[in-house]
N, C-alpha and C positions, 0 to 999 in steps of 0.2 A: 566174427563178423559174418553176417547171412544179406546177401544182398542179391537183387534178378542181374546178373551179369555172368558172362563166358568169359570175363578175361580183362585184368585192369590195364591190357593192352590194345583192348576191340571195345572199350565201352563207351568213350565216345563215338567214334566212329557209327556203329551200330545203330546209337543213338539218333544218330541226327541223319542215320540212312532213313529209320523207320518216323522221324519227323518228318522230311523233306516227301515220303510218300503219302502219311497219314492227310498232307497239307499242298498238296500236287498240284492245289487251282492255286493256291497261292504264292509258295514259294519253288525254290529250283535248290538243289546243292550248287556251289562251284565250286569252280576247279579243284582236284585232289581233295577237294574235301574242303579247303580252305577258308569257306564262306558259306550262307545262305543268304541267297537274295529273290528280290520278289520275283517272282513269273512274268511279269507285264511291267516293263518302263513306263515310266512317264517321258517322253523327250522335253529338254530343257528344262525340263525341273533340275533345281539344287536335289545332289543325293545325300543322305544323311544316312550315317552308317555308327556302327556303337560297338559293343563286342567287352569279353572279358573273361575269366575265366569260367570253364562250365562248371556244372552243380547251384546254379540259381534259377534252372528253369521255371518260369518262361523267359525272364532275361538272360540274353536278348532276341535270339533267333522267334520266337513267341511272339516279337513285336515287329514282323517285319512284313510287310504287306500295304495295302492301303491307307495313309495317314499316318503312319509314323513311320518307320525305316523302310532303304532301299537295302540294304544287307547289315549281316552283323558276323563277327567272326569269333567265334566259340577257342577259347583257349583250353587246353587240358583242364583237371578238376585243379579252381583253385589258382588256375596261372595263368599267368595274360598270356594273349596271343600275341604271337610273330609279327614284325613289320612288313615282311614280304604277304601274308594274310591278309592285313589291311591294304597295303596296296595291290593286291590284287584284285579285292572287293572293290578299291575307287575306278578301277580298271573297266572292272566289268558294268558299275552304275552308272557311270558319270555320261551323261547325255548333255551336255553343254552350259550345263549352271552350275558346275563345280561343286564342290564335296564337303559339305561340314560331319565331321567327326564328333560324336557325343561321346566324352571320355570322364568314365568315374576317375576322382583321385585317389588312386593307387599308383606307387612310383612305379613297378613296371608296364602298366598299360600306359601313362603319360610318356615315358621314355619311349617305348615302342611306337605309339601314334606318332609322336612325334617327328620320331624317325621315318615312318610311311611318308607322312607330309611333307618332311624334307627332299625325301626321293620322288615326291609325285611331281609332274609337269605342269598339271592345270590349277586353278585357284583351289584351295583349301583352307579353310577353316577351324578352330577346333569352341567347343564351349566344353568347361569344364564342371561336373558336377561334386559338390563338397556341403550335400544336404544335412550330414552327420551332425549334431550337437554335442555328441558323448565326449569326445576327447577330441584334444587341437591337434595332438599324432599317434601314431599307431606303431606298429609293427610294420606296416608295408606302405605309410604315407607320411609326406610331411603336410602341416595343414590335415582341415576336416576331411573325412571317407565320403564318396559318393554311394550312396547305397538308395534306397528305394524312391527317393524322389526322380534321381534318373527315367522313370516311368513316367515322372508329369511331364517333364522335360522332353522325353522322347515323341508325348502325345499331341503335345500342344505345338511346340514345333513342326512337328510331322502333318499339323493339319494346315498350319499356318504356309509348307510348301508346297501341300495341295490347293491351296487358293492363287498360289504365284508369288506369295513374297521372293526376294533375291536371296543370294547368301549373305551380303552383309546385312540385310532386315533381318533375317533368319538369328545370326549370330548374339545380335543385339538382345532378339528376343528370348532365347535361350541362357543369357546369362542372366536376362532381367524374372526369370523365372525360376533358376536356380537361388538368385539372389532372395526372393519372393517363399523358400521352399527349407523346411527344418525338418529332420526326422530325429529319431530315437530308439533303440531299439533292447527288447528282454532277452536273454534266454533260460528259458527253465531245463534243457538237457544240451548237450553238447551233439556234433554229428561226428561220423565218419566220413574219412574222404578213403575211398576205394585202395587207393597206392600204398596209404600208411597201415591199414588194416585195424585203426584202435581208432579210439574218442579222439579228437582233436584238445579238448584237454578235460579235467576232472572237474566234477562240481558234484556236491553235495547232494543226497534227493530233500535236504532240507534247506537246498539252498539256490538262488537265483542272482544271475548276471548282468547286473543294470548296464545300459549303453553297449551292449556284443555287436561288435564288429558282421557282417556276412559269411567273410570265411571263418566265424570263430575266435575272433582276436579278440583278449583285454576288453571291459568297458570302462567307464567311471569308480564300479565297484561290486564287489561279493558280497551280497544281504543276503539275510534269512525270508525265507521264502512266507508271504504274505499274502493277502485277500487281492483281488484282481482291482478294487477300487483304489485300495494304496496304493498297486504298482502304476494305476494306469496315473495317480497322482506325483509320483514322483516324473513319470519319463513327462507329462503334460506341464512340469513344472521348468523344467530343462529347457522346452520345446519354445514355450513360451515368454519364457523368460530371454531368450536368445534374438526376440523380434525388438525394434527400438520404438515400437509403438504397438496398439493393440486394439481390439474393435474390427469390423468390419466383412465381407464375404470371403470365407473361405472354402477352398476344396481339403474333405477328413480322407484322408486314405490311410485305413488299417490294411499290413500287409502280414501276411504268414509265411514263418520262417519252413515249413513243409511237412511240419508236424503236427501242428495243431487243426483240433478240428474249427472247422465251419460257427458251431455253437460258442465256443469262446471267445472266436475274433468279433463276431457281433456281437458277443458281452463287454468288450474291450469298448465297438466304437460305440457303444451305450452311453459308457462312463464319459469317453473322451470329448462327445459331442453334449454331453451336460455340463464339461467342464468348461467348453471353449465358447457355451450359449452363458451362461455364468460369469465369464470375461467379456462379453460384448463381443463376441461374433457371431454371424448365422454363418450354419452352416448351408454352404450353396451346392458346392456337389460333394459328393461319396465315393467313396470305390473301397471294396472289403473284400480278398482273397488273397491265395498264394500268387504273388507276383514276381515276387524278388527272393527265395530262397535260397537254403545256407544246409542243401541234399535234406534232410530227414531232422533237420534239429527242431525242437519244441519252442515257443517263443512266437514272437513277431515284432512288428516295428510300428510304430505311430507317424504316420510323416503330415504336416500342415503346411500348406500354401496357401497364402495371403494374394487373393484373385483381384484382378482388374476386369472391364469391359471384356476388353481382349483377351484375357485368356482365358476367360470363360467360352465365351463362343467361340474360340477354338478348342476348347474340350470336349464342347459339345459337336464339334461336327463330326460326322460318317468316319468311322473309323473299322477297316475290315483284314483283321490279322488272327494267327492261330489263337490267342491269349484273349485278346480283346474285340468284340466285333457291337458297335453302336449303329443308327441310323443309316442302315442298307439293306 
């Protein structure tokens, strides 16, 4: 294993020392490490905070700034963060509009938030994201995985509290947006997580992982590896097939698992977006990069949301964080 680190005991840490400075107008570390939150409160806004384990950058710490999160709390490679983390983070955010939690399903970040929420004093929230199509459970969920959609989720939200929504509008909206929201996901190589020192598991170079999990887990199935118009037909068939109606605007976000280049993801949303103008949709907005990563694995993920008025133009407003920055 050859990777840029001093030590699978300093590499988060390190990490998110030299995040928190690269990113100095923006965000702040807190305490012991525990967090990253924005530089600049908003007072009485609802805070919305998210978090999970690290090795997906930029989620989440990537999305924290103006328009979508007020902190996010980085778990080791792979493992949910702490409940004392998260309540710490509500600690430090929460300016008088109480705390919605954006939590992928994974059983230990559900458990964990959970627990924060239990322990907090002031109103809290949670919306839970389960954008996954590939399989109904996992290795570390019951029910569908939250994985790249959490990104719409975090956007649209996040703009919708910079307008003034409350926490229960907030809440509502977040679940009607995850509910709005499918992904899918390839991998063509497996990654390394720092601690284990090896692939997280074997795959063929003649062979590809339909529905792969973020951290690596199981999907649907082990194919032989094929033309990018076939794969992108199978995950678009999944995708689709999963909505109880069809037609209409929606937002294509192609994401990279961290390994693939630039040139292929836009060969992906080529296909994808031929596929889904072909079924009666336009597409209305786009987004195509490494957002939600799985460290260095080869792959990416398809995720479609079926937009309303409203979440459109909260997609489009001003949005200014390390990852993502629109209209400012």
């Amino acid at each position: 294993m050859k990777k840029l680190m001093n030590g699978v005991d300093t590499i988060l840490r390190e990490s998110l020392t030299g995040f928190c400075a690269a990113h100095a107008d923006l965000v702040t570390m807190g305490e012991d490490g525990k967090f990253v939150r924005r530089a600049a409160l908003k007072q009485g806004k609802p805070a919305l905070i998210s978090g999970g384990g690290s090795g997906h950058e930029p989620l989440h710490a990537g999305f924290v700034g103006h328009g979508m999160l007020d902190a996010a709390c980085p778990g080791e490679v792979f493992t949910s963060p702490t409940p004392d983390q998260m309540l710490a983070a509500a600690e430090a955010v929460e300016t008088g509009g109480g705390v919605l939690y954006i939590v992928k399903n994974y059983e230990g970040d559900v458990m964990n938030f959970e627990m924060a929420a239990e322990m907090a004093s002031g109103d809290v929230m949670t919306v839970l994201t389960n954008d996954d199509v590939a399989v109904e459970d996992s290795l570390f969920t019951t029910g569908r995985r939250g994985v790249a959609g959490t990104v719409v989720v975090e956007k649209i939200v996040g703009a919708a509290a910079e307008a003034g929504a409350d926490l229960a509008s907030l809440k509502a909206l977040g679940d009607r947006v995850n509910a709005a929201t499918r992904s899918m996901g390839v991998a063509l190589t497996s990654c390394t997580v720092p601690a284990a020192g090896k692939p997280t598991f074997d795959i063929g170079d003649d062979e590809i992982e339909m529905g792969v999990g973020i951290h690596g887990e199981p999907g649907r199935k082990r194919v032989p590896h094929k033309p990018a118009d076939a794969i992108v037909a199978d995950m678009m068939d999944a995708i689709l097939g999963d909505f109880d109606a069809s037609g209409g605007p929606a937002l294509l976000f192609v994401n990279g698992f961290g390994g693939t280049p630039a040139m292929e993801l836009y060969l992906v949303y080529n296909a994808a977006r031929a596929r889904l103008e072909k079924d009666g949709y336009s597409v209305a907005r786009s987004l195509v990069g490494d957002y939600v990563t799985s460290l260095e694995m080869q792959g990416c993920s398809i995720t479609v949301t079926r937009l309303d008025d409203e979440m459109a133009g909260y997609w489009d407003a001003p949005v200014h964080t390390a990852a993502l920055r629109a209209g400012m």
